[in-house]
N, C-alpha and C positions, 0 to 999 in steps of 0.2 A: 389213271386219270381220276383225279379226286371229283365225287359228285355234289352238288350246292345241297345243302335238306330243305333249305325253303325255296327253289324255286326248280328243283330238279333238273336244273342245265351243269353242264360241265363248270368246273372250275374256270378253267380255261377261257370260255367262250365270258362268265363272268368280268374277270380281269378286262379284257378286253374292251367289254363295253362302259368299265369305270372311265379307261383312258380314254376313249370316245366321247362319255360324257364330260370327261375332262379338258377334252381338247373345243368342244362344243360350245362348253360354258366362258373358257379362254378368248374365244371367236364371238361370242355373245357381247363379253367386256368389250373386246376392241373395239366391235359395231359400234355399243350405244358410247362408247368414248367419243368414235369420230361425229357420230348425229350429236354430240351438246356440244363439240368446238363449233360445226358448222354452226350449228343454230348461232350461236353467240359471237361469230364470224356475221351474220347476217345482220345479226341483231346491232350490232356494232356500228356496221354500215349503214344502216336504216336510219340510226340517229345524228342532229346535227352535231358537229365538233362542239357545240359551246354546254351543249347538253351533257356530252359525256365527262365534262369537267367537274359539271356544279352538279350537288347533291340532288337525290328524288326528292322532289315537294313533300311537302307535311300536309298531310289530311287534313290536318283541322288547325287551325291557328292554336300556338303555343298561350297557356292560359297565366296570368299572374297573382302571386299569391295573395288570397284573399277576394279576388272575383269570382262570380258567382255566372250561374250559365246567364 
């Protein structure tokens, strides 16, 4: 059984915990995948039909050229 030199655990036991963290981080993506459909499932619903059609408002009215503030 080959031994690690930086952390003095078996090879073995190594390997294993990569997959682990691999399968960890796998299960992390799907989480936060299904927490932004929901959200945006939600979000969806919360607003009326004529809103989700028409553009977000503009901040500040569009200025034309040569006006001054």
């Amino acid at each position: 059984m080959a031994i690690s030199r930086e952390k003095k655990a078996p090879a073995k036991v190594l390997a294993d915990e990569a997959a682990r963290d691999f399968i960890s981080h796998r299960r992390r993506e799907a989480v936060l995948k299904d927490i932004v459909a929901l959200a945006d499932r939600l979000a969806s619903k919360s607003r009326p039909p004529s809103a989700a059609a028409s553009p977000p408002p503009m901040p500040f009215p569009a200025r034309r050229a040569g006006e001054r503030h």
